[in-house]
C-alpha positions as CSV (number, residue, x, y, z in Angstrom):
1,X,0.0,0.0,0.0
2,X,3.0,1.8,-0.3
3,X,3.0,3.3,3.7
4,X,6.8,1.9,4.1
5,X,9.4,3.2,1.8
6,X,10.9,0.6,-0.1
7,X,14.5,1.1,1.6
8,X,13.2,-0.4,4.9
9,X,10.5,-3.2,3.1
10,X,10.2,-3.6,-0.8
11,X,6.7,-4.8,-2.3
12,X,6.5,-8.5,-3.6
13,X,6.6,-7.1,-6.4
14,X,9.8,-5.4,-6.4
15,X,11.3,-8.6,-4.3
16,X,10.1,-10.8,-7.5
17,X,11.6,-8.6,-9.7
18,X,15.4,-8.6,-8.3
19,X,15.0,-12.4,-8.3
20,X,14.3,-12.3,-12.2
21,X,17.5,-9.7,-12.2
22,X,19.5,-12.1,-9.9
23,X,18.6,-14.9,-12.6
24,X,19.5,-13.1,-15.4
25,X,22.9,-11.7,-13.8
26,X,21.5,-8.4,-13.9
27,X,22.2,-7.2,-10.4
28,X,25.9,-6.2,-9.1
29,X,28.7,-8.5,-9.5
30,X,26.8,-9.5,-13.3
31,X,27.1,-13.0,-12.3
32,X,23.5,-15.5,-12.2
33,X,21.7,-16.3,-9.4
34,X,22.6,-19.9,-10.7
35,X,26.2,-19.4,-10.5
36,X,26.2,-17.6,-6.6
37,X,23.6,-21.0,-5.8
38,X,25.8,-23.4,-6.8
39,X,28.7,-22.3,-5.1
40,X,27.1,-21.9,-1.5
41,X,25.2,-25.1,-1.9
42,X,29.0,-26.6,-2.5
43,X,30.5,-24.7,0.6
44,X,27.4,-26.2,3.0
45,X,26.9,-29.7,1.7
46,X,31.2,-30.0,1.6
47,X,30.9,-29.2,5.1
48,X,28.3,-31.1,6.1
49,X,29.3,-34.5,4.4
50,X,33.1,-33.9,6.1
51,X,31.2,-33.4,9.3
52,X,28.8,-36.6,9.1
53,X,32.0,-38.5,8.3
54,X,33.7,-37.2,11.4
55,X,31.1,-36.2,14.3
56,X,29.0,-39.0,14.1
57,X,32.4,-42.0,14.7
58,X,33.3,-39.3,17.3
59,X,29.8,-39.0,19.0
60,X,29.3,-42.9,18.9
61,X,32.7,-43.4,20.1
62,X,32.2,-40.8,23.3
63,X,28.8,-42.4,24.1
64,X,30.6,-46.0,24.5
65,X,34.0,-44.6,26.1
66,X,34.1,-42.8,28.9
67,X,38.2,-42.2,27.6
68,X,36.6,-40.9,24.3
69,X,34.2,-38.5,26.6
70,X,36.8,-37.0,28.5
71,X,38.9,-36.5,25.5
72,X,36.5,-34.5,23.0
73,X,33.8,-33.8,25.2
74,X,35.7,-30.5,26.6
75,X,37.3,-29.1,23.1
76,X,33.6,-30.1,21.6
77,X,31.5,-28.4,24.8
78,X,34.4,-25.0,24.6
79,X,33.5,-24.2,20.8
80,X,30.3,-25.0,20.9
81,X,28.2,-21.8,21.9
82,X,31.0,-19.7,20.5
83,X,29.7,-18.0,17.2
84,X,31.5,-18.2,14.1
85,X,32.3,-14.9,13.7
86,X,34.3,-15.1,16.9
87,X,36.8,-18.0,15.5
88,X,36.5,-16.7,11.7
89,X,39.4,-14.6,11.9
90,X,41.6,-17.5,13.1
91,X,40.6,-19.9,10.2
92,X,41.6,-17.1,8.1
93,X,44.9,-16.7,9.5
94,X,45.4,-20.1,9.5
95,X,43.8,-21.7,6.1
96,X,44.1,-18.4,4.3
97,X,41.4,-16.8,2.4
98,X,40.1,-19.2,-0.8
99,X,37.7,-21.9,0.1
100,X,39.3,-24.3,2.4
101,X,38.6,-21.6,5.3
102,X,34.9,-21.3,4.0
103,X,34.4,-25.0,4.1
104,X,36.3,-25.7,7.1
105,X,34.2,-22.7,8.9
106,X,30.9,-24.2,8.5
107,X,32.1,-27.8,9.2
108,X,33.1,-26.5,12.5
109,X,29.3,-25.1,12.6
110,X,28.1,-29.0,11.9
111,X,30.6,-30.7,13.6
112,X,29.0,-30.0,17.6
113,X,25.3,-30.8,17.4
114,X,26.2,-34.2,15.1
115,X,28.5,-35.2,17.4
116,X,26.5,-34.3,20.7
117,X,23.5,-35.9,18.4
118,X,25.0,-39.3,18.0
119,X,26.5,-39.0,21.4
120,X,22.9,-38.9,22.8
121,X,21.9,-41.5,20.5
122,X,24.3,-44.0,22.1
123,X,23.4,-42.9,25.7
124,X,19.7,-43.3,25.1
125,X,19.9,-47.1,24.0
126,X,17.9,-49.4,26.4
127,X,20.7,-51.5,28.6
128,X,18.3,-54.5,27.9
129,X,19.0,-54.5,24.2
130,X,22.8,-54.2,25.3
131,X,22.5,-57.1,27.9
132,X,20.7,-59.0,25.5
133,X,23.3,-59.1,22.4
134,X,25.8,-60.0,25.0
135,X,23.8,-63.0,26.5
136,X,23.9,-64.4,22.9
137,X,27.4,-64.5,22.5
138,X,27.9,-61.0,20.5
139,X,30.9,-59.3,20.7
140,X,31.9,-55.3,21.9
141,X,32.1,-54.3,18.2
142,X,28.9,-56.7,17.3
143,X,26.9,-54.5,19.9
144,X,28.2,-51.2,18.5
145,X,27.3,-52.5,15.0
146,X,24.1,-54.2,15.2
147,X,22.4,-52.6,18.4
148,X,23.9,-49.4,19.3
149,X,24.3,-48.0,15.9
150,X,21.0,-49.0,14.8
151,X,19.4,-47.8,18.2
152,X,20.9,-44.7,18.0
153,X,20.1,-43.4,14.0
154,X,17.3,-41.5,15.2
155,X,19.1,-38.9,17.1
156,X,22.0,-39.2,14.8
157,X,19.4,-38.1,12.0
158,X,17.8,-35.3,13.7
159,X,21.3,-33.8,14.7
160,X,21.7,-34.1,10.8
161,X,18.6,-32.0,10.1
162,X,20.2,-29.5,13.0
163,X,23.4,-29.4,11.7
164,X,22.7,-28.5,8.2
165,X,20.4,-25.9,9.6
166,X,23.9,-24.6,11.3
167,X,25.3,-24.6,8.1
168,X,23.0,-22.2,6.1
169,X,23.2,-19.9,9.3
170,X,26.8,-19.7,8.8
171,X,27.0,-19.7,5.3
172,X,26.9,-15.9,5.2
173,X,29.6,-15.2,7.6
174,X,31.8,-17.9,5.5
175,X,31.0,-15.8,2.3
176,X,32.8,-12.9,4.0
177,X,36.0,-14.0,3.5
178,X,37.1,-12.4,-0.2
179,X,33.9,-15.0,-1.8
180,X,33.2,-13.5,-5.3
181,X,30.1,-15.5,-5.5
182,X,27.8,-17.2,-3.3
183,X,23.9,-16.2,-2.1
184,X,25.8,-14.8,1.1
185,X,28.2,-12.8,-0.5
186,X,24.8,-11.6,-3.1
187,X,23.4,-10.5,0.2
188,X,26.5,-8.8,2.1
189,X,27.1,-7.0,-1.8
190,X,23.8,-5.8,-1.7
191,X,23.6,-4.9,1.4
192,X,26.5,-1.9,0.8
193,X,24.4,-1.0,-2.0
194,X,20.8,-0.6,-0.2
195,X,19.2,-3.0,-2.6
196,X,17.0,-4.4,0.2
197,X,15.1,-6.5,-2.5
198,X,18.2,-8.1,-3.6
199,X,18.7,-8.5,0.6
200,X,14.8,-9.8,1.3
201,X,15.2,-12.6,-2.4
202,X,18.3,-13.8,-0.8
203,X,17.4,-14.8,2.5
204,X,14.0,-16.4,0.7
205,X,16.3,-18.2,-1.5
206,X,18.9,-19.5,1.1
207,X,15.5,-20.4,3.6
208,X,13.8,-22.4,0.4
209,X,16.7,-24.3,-0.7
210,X,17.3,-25.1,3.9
211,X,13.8,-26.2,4.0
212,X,13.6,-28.5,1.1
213,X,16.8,-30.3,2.0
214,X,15.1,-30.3,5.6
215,X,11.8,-31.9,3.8
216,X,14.4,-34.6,2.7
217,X,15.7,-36.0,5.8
218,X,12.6,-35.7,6.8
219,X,11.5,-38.4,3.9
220,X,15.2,-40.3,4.7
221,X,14.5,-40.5,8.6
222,X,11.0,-41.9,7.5
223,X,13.0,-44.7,5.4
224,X,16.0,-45.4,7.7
225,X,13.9,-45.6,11.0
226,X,10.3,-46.1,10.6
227,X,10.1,-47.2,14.2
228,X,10.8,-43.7,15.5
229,X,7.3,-42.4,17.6
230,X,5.8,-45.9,17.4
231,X,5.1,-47.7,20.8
């Protein structure tokens, strides 16, 4: 109705629009929208698969070992509520500037609530299912495998859908560092330019794209543990 002035909120409209301009590379920096999508969805999901690979042996490992607790469990717990922006300019100084620090920043963002996740996991698994594999012969590692793992995919599944969450929140501050494309660095850009449209169509782009992947492991926890709610 036109009682705000576009600076502070831009019509649909006008939001639309830059997204058509942002597709067409007709907003600053001349590159696509495709192009600045393709290289943050790299950044997050490089990040995220480095941190499954990692945090969830470490989480499985601390919920089984009380060594394993005592050893990550302090580092993990320290980081953990500190925001990226605090460690950022240490990962510059010590990975440089190209994408190694980007990737490496939000891994660190995934890395805590996988690993917490699948250390929860373990800690939650009935003793009875334990006692049970053990009373029919099965071994420390055939109990890991076949009842702790199993036990535990639930929580290691929602501290997936958490962690990637983590990632898209510090996407932008990993686009900060000298990134020449990416829907972070489209926003930061247009921020120094006013262009609140550009502003409002990236943060609907970057929550879309976190929602549909969420809508996925929603669909993969469904088909990895259909047990999960039932009595």
């Amino acid at each position: 109705m036109g009682w705000i002035r576009d600076l502070f909120l831009p019509t649909p409209e006008k939001v639309f629009a830059s997204f058509i301009d942002a597709w067409n590379g007709d907003i600053q920096g001349g590159k696509p929208l495709i192009e600045h999508f393709w290289w943050s969805l790299y950044r997050v999901f490089a990040a995220f698969v480095l941190a499954v690979l990692t945090a969830v042996p470490v989480g499985i490992a601390m919920g089984v070992s009380r060594v394993m607790r005592g050893i990550f469990d302090p580092p993990i717990e320290f980081y953990r509520p500190l925001p990226p922006l605090a460690y950022l300019p240490l990962i510059v100084i010590w990975f440089g500037i190209e994408e190694t620090a980007k990737v490496i920043l939000i891994f660190l963002a995934c890395f805590a609530p996988l690993a917490m996740a699948a250390r929860a996991g373990v800690r939650s698994v009935a003793i009875e299912q334990i006692n049970a594999a053990y009373s029919m012969g099965a071994s420390r590692w055939q109990v890991i495998r076949h009842v702790i793992i199993p036990a535990s995919m639930p929580e290691i599944l929602t501290g997936m859908r958490i962690a990637i969450g983590f990632g898209f929140t510090t996407l932008v501050a990993a686009e900060m560092v000298a990134a020449t494309a990416g829907l972070g660095q489209m926003v930061l850009n247009a921020s120094n330019f006013l262009r609140t449209d550009v502003v409002i169509m990236g943060i609907v782009v970057i929550g879309a794209v976190a929602y549909l992947f969420d809508l996925l492991m929603r669909w993969v926890e469904r088909r990895a543990v259909p047990w999960k709610g039932r009595a």
